[in-house]
C-alpha positions as a Markdown table, in Angstrom:
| # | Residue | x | y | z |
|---|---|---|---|---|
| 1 | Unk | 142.6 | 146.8 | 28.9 |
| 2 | Unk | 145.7 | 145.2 | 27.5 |
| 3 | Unk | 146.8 | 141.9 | 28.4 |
| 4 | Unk | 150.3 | 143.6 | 29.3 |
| 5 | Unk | 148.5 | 145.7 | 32.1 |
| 6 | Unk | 146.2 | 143.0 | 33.2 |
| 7 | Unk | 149.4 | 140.3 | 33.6 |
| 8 | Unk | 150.8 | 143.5 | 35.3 |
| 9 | Unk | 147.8 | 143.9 | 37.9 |
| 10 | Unk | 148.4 | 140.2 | 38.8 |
| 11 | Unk | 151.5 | 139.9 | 39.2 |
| 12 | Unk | 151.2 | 143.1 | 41.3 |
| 13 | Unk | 148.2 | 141.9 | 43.3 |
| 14 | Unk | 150.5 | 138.4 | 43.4 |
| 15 | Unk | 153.2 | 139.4 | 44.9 |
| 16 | Unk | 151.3 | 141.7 | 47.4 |
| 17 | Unk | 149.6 | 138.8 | 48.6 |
| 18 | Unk | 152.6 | 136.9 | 48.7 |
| 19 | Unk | 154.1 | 139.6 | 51.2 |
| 20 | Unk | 151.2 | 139.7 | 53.4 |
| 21 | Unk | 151.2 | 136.1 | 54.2 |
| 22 | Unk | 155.1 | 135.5 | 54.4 |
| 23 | Unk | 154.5 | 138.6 | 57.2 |
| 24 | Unk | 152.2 | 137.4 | 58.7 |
| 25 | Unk | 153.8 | 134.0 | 58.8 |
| 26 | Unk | 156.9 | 135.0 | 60.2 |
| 27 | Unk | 155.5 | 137.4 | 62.9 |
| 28 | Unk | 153.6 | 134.3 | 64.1 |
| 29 | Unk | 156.6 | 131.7 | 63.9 |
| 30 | Unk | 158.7 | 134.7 | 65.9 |
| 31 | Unk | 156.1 | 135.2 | 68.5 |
| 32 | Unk | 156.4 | 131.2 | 69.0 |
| 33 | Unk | 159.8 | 131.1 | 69.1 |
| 34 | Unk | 159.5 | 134.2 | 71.8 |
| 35 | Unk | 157.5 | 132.3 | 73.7 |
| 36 | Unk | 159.8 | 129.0 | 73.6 |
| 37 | Unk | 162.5 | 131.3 | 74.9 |
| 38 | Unk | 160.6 | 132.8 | 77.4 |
| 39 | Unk | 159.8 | 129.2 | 79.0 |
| 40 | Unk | 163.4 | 128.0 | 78.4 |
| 41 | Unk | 164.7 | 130.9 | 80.7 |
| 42 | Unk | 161.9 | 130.3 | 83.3 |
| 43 | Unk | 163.6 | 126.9 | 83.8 |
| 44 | Unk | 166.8 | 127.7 | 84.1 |
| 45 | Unk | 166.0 | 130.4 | 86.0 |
| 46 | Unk | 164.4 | 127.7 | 88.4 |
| 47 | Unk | 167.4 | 124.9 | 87.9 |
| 48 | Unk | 169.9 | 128.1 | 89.1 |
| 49 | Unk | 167.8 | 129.1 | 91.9 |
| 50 | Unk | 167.7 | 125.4 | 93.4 |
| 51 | Unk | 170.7 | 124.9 | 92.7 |
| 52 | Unk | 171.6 | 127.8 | 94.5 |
| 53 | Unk | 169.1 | 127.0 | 97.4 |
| 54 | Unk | 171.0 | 124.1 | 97.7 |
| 55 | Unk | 174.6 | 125.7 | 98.0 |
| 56 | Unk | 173.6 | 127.5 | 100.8 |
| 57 | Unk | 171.8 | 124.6 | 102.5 |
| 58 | Unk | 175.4 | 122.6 | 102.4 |
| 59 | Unk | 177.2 | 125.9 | 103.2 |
| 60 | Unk | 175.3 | 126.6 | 106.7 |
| 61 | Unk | 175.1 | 122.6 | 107.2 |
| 62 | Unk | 179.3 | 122.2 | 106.4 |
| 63 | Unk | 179.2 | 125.2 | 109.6 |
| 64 | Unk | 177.3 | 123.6 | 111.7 |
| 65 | Unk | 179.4 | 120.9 | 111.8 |
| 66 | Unk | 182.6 | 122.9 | 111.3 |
| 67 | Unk | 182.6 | 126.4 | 112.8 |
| 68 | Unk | 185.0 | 127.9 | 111.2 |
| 69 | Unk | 185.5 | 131.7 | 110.0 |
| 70 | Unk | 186.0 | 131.2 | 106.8 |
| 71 | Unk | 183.0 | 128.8 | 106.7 |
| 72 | Unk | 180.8 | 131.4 | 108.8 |
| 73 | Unk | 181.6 | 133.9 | 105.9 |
| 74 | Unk | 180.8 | 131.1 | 103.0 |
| 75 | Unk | 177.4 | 130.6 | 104.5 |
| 76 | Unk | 176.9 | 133.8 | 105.8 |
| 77 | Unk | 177.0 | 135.1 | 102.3 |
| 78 | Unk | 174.9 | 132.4 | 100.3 |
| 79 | Unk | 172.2 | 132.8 | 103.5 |
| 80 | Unk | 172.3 | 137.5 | 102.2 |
| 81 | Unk | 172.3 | 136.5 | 98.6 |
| 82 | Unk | 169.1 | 134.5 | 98.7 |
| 83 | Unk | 167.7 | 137.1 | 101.2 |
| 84 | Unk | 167.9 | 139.8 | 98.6 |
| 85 | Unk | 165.9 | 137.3 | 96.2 |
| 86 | Unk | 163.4 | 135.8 | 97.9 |
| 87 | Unk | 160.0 | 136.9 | 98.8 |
| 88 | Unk | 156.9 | 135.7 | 101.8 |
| 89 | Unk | 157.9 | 133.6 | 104.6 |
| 90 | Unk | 160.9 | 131.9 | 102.6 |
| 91 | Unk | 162.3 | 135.1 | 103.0 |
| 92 | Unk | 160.9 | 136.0 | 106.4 |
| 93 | Unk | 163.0 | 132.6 | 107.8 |
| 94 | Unk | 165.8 | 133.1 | 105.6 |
| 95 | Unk | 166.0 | 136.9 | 107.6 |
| 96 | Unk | 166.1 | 134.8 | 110.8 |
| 97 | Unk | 168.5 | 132.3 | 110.0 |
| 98 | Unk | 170.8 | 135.2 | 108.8 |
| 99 | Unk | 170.1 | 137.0 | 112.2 |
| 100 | Unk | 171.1 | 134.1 | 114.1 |
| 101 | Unk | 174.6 | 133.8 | 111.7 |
| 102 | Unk | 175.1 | 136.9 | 112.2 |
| 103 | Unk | 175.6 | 136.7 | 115.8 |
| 104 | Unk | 178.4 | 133.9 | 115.3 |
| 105 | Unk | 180.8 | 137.8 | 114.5 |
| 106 | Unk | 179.9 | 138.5 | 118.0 |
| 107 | Unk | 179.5 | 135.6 | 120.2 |
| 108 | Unk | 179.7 | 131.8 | 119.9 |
| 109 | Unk | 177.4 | 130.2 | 117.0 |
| 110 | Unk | 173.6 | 128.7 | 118.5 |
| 111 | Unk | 174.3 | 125.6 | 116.1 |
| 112 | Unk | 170.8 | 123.9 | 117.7 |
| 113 | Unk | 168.8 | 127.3 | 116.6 |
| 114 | Unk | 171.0 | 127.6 | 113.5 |
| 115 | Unk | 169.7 | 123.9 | 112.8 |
| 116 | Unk | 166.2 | 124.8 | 113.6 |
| 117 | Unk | 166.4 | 127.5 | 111.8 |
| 118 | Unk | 167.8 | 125.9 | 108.5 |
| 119 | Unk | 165.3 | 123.6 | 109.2 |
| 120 | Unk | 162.3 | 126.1 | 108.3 |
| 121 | Unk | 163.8 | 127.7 | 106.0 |
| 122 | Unk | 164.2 | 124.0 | 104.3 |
| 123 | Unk | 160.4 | 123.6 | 104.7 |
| 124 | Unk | 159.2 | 127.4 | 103.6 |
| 125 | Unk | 161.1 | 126.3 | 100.1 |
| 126 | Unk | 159.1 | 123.0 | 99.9 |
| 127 | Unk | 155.9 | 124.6 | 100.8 |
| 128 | Unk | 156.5 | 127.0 | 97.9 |
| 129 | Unk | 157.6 | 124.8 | 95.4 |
| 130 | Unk | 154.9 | 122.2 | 96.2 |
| 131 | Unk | 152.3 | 125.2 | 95.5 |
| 132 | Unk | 153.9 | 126.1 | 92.2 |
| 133 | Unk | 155.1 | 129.7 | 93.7 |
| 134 | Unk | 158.0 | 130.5 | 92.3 |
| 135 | Unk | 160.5 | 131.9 | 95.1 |
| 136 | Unk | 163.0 | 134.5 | 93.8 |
């Protein structure tokens, strides 16, 4: 063989190797960077949803203290929206604190059972987070 053809061989061989290690390089680096942004919307999936849990706790508090329509409605509405998210017992006393608001269109509000009620709803989130469950 001529040295032309075998310089040829090389650089084809070369560059073929080249190719299969920058691919396989950069389908590692974007499975890492996958996985970064996987864990970065886990946690801010989390901050929202406490921040959100905590919204609604100061919305049904504020109307407990001040029954009001238009509070009634504010709570009333953050209490549905975690409903539809929420999962287990969380959700099982957010359904009964929403019952019990509900009412409040028909009749006078049961602040003591509203408070009570808030109150295990307040704990079923603790008990959750403090096993690592996520709730939503």
């Amino acid at each position: 063989m001529s040295a032309e053809i075998i310089c040829a061989l090389i650089t084809v061989i070369g560059g073929l190797v080249a190719n299969i290690f920058a691919w396989r390089i950069s389908r590692h680096t974007a499975k890492r960077e996958v996985e970064k942004m996987r864990l970065t919307w886990e946690r801010e999936d989390m901050v929202s949803s406490e921040d959100e849990f905590a919204e609604m706790v100061e919305k049904v508090s504020r109307l407990l203290h001040v029954s009001t329509r238009s509070n009634w409605a504010d709570a009333a509405g953050k209490v549905a929206a975690l409903r539809a998210k929420e999962t287990g017992a969380l959700a099982a006393a957010l359904d009964a604190l929403y019952a019990a608001l509900d009412r409040y269109s028909d009749a006078p509000l049961n602040i003591s059972l509203c408070e009570e009620l808030l109150t295990s709803v307040i704990e079923e989130k603790r008990k959750a987070k403090s096993h690592g469950k996520s709730t939503h």
